[in-house]
N, C-alpha and C positions, 0 to 999 in steps of 0.2 A: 380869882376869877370874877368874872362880873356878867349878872342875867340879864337881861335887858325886861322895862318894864312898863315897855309902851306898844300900840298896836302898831307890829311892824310887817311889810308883806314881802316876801321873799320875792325879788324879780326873776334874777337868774345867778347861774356859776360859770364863770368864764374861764376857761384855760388858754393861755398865754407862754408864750417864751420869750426872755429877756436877749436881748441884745450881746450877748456871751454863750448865749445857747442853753441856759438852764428855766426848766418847767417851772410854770408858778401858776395860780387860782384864783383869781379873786371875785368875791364876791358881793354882788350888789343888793341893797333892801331898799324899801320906800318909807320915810318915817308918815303914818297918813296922820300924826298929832300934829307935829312940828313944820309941814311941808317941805320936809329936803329927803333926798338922796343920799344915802349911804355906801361906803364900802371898804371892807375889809381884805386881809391876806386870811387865806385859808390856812389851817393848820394841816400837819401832815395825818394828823389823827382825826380830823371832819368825819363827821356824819353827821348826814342828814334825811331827818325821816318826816318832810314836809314839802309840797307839792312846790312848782313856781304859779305865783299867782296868790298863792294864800297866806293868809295869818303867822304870825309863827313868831317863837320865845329864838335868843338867839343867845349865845355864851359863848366872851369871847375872856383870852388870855392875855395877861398883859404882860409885854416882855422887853426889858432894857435892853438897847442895844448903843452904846458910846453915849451920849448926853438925849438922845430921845427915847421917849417908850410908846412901843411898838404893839397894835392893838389885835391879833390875830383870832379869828372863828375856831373856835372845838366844836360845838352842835347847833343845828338847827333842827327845832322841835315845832312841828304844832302844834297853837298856841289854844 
């Protein structure tokens, strides 16, 4: 698992359906060190106990899937 250790802001969570019909999540942050945009898939086990708009520690999981790895959200914490 990996924390993240920069000030990141939570924008929003977005729920989406693929083109097959199956639900998915993703979610977007601000990096305000680095000036980019982030975003991740959510995991099915997410929680999050941090506003949109604000601060926040983020931990994500890292999971192989055929020759890529795959960077998925487990929690969003106020940071």
């Amino acid at each position: 698992m990996f924390v993240s250790n920069t000030d990141l802001i939570f924008e929003k969570k977005e729920e989406k359906v693929s083109k097959s019909g199956n639900p998915y999540v993703t979610l977007h942050f601000i990096d305000t060190k680095n000036y980019q945009r982030l975003e991740f898939f959510a995991d099915e086990n997410l929680t999050i106990s941090c506003g949109e708009g604000a601060k926040c520690k983020v931990v994500l999981k890292a999971e192989r899937r055929g020759y890529s790895t795959n960077l998925n959200c487990l929690s969003i914490t106020a940071a």
